[in-house]
N, C-alpha and C positions, 0 to 999 in steps of 0.2 A: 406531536410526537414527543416522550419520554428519552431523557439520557440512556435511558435503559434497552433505546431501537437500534443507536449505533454504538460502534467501539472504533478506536484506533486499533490499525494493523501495521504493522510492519513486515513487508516486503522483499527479502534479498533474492534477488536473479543472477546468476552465472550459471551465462551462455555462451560459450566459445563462438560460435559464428557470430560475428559483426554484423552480417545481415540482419539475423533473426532479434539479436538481442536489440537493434534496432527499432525493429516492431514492435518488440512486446516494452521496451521504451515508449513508442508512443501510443499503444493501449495503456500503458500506466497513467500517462500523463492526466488524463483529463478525470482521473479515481484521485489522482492525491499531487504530494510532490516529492521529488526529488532529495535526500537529505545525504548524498554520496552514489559515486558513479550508479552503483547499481544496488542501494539501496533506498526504498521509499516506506514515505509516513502518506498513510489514509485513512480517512477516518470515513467509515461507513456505515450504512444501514442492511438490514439482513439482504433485500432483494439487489442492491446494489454490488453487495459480497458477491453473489452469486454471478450477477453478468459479466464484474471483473472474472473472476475466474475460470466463463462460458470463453470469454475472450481471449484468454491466457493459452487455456486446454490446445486451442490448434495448431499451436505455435512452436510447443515444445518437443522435444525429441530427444531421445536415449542420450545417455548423457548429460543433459540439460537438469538444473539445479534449481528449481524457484520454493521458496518456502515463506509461507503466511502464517507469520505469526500475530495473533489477539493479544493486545495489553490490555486489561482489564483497570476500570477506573480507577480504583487505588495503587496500583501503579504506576498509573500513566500521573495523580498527582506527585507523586511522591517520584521522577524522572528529573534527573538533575540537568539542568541547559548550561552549556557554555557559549554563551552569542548573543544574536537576538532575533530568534527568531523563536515561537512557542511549539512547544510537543503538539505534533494533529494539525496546524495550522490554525487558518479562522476557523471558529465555531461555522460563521455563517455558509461555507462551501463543503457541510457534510453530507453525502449523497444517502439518498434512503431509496 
């Protein structure tokens, strides 16, 4: 697989119900990680895009806020860290 299958996404969710946002906390979890309450870093692949947000779709209701944003490679290097931890996490846990 080519750089060129996946991208890093970034993820913000507000969801007012505690239940739901719940949920769709732990369908995020296992796409990427966590980088603030209800923001996440994923780095994925086209078909993996897709089942993330098969998963997402049930979940959500009027009201409900979730937006998937794509950072495109030359942004994502050129993304300045303060900590330590990397933009996207390990390469080696990119879903395709």
């Amino acid at each position: 697989m080519s750089n060129d299958d996946v991208a890093l996404h970034l993820v913000s969710v507000s969801v007012r119900d505690p239940v739901r946002r719940s949920r769709i906390r732990r369908i995020l979890r296992p796409f990427g990680e966590a980088v603030g309450r209800d923001l996440w870093e994923v780095v994925l692949g086209v078909s993996a895009e897709g089942a993330m947000r098969a998963a997402l779709l049930p979940e959500l209701e009027e009201g409900d806020d979730v937006r998937i944003y794509t950072i495109c490679a030359r942004c994502r290097s050129r993304a300045l860290v303060f900590g330590d931890r990397e933009v996207g996490g390990d390469p080696a846990a990119i879903l395709v």
